[in-house]
N, C-alpha and C positions, 0 to 999 in steps of 0.2 A: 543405735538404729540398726534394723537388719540387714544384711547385705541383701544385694541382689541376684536371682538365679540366673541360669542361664536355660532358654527354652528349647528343646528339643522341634524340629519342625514335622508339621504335621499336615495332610492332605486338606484339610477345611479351611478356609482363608475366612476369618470374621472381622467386623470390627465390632469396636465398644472405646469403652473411656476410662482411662486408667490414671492413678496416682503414679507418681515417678519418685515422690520424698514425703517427708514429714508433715511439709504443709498441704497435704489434703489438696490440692488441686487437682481437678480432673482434668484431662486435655486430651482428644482422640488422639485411640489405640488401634493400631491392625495386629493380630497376632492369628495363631491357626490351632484347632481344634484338633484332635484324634480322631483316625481314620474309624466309621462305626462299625462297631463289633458286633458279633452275631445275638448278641443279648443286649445291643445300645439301642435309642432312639433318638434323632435328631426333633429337634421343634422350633420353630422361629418366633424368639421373644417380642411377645408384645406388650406385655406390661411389667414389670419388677421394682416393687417397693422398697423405698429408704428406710432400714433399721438402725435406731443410733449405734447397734454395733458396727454399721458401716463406717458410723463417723471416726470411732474407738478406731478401727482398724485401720483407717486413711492417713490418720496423724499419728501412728505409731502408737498410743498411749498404751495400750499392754502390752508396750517391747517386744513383741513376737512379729511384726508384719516384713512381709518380703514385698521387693519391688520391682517393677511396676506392679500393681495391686489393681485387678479389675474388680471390685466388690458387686455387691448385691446377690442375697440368698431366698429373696420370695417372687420369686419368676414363674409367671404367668405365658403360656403361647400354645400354638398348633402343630401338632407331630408333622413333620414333611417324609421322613424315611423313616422306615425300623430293621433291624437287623433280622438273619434268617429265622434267628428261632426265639424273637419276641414274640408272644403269646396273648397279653394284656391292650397293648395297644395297637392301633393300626393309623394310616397317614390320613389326616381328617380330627383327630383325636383331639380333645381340647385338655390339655396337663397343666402342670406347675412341679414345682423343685425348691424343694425348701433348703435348711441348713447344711444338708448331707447329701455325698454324692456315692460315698464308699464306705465298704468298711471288711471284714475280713470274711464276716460269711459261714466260720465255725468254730469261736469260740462261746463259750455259754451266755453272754446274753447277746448274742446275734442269735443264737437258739431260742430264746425266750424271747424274741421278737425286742429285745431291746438294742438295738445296735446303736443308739446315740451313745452306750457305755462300754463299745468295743474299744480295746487300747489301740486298734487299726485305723479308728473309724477316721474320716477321708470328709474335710470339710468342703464347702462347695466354691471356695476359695482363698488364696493364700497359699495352701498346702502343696507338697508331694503328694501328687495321683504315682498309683501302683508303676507307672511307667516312669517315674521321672521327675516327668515334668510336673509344671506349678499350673497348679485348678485355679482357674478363673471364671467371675460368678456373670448376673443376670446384666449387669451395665453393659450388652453387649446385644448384636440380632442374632446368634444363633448359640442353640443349646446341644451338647451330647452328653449323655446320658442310659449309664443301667434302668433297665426296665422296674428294676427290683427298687427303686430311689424315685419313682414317679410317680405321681397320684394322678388320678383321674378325677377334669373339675367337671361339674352336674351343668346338665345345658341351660338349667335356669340362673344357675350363678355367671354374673357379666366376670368377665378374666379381670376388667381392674378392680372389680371387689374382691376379688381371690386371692392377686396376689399376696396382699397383708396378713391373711390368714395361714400362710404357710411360715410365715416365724410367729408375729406377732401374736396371732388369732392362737395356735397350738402352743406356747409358751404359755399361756394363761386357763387356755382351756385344759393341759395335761395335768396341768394339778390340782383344776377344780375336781377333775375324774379322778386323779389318784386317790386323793387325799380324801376322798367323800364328800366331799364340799358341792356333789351334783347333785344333790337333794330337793326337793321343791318345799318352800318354807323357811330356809334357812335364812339367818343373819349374815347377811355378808360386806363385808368391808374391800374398798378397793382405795389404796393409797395412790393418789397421782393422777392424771388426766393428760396423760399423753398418746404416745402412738398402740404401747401395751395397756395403758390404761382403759381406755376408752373399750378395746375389746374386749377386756374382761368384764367392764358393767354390762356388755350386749351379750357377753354366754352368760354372764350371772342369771340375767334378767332371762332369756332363754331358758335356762335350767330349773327355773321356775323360781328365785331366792327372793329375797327383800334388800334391796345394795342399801349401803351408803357410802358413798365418794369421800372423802378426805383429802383435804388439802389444803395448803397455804397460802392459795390465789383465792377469794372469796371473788373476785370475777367469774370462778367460774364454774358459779354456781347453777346461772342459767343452761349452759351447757351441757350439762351435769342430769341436769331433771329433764330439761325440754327438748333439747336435744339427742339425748342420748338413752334415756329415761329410767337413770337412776331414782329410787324412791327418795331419798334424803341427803343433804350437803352441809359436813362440819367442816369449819375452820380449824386447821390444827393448832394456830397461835390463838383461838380466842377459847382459853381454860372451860370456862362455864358451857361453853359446845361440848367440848371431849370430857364433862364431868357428867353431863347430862346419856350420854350413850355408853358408861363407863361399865363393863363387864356383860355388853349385853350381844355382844357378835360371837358368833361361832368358830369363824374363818377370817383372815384378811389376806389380798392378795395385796402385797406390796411391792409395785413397778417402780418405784424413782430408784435414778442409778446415782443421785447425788448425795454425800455424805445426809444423814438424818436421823437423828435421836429413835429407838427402837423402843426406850422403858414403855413413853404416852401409850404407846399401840398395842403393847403387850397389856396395859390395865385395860383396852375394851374390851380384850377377851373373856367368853364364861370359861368356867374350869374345862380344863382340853381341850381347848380353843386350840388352833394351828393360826399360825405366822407364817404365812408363805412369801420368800423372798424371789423374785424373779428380775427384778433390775439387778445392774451391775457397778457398785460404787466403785472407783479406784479406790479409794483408803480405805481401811479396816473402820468397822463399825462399832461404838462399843456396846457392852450386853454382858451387864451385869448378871449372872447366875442367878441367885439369890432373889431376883424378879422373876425368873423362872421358875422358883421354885416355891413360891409364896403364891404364884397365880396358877399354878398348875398344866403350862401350857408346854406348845410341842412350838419349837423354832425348826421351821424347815426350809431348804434350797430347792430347787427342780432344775435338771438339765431338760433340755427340748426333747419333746416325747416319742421318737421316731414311730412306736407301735402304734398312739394314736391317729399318723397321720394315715394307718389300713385302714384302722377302726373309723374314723372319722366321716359320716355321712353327713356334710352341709346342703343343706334346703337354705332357700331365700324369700318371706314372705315382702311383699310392698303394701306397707301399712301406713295411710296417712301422710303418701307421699316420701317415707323414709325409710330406708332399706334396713330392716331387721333382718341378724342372725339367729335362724333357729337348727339346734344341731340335733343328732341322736346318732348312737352307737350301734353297729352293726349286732346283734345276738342280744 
């Protein structure tokens, strides 16, 4: 288990709720923020959603967490102050703050707008912030924050549909954009129906594609189509489903972080087809080469996409009573 830091004190007195051990308990926290800086903005959290990396990191399971551990990275609120020479926002301002709160600012891919791949970069909890002290996230009523680390949410979007969209919603959306996978017509595959899951069939479907959901709960299939309104729902354990769709996807976004066989899903891909891995299993996966290379396809990972979260212009139609994502890219 990791030790514990010790915190530097600071002018903002907040509370939130914080882990103290392994067992993931939350139990209110008082602690205090950093005094804001002429490039910070303060905002008073009002919504921030559970990522199961929250739960990873509560219970220690990838050995790295420091304690007490105030989690949550998709924080939703309203600017109250801004520092002298914030530019971007002003007090009134409806924000959010995803994974990231820092990072170094000049090395080459903070230059190329990618700074989730700076060797600095400064998570928005857990970590040593540049002063010290230990960053502590959204489980809490107030935020401070670089300007440069904020987004600005659209006043049609309600704060508690937003906040899921700042890990969950870019987590899935950065690789459908990377990878080309934002095409209208495409076959696409989304493994899983959970918290990542679910956002990926609503930008798929967004981006104009053809989904089909996979997965091993044939419950939830209704879900799936009617709710959420994927076009198609195979069962991964029943053969004759996954033979019937077998080389015929493009793309698959794969969310589940629990151990699960990779060959089936590599065979619905057509040739150069992409495997995008976005869940996070603790144990190694196996992935036979030679399935690789017989189908012709690209096995890839994605870290969260910080450049997207500039680029990312979310609109919210109400359709038939159900809140659809519709996105589009600034340029």
């Amino acid at each position: 288990m990791a030790s514990s830091q010790p915190e530097m004190e600071h002018p903002k007195k907040v509370f939130g709720w914080a882990a103290r051990d392994s067992s993931g308990l939350l139990s209110p926290f008082n602690f205090s923020r950093r005094e804001t800086g002429e490039k910070d903005l303060v905002f008073k959290v009002q919504y921030c959603g559970i990522c199961h990396s929250d739960l990873h990191m509560l219970k220690n399971e990838w050995g790295n967490t420091t304690y007490p551990l105030v989690p949550g990275h998709e924080i939703a609120g309203v600017v109250t102050e801004v520092g002298s020479k914030v530019q971007k926002f002003k007090v009134g301002d409806r924000v959010g703050v995803g994974c990231m709160i820092g990072s170094c600012r000049s090395c080459e891919s903070c230059d190329e707008n990618l700074e989730n791949y700076c060797p600095k970069m400064i998570l928005t909890y857990g970590v040593k912030y540049f002063d010290g002290t230990i960053t502590h996230g959204g489980y809490s009523d107030l935020m401070v924050a670089d300007e440069h680390f904020v987004v600005r949410i659209p006043d049609n979007l309600p704060l508690d549909a937003a906040a899921p969209l700042l890990c969950a919603g870019i987590t899935v959306y950065s690789p459908l954009r990377y990878y080309g996978l934002d095409k209208p017509g495409l076959n696409l595959g989304v493994v899983g129906l959970g918290g990542l899951g679910h956002m990926a069939v609503k930008f798929a479907k967004a981006l104009g594609a053809n989904v089909t959901v996979i997965s091993t709960s044939p419950n939830k299939k209704k879900e799936a189509i009617e709710n959420i309104g994927a076009d198609s729902f195979v069962v991964s354990r029943e053969q004759d489903q996954m033979q019937a769709v077998m080389g015929t996807m493009d793309g698959i976004i794969d969310t589940v972080s629990a151990v699960h066989p990779l060959v089936p899903l590599i065979g619905l891909l057509k040739p150069h087809g992409k495997l995008v891995m976005v869940g996070a299993p603790e144990k190694p996966l196996e992935l036979p080469v030679f399935s690789l290379l017989m189908e012709i396809v690209i096995n890839v990972a994605d870290a969260t996409g910080f450049d997207d979260y500039k680029n990312l212009d979310v609109a919210v139609k109400l359709k038939g009573g159900k809140w659809l994502v519709a996105v589009a890219s600034e340029g």
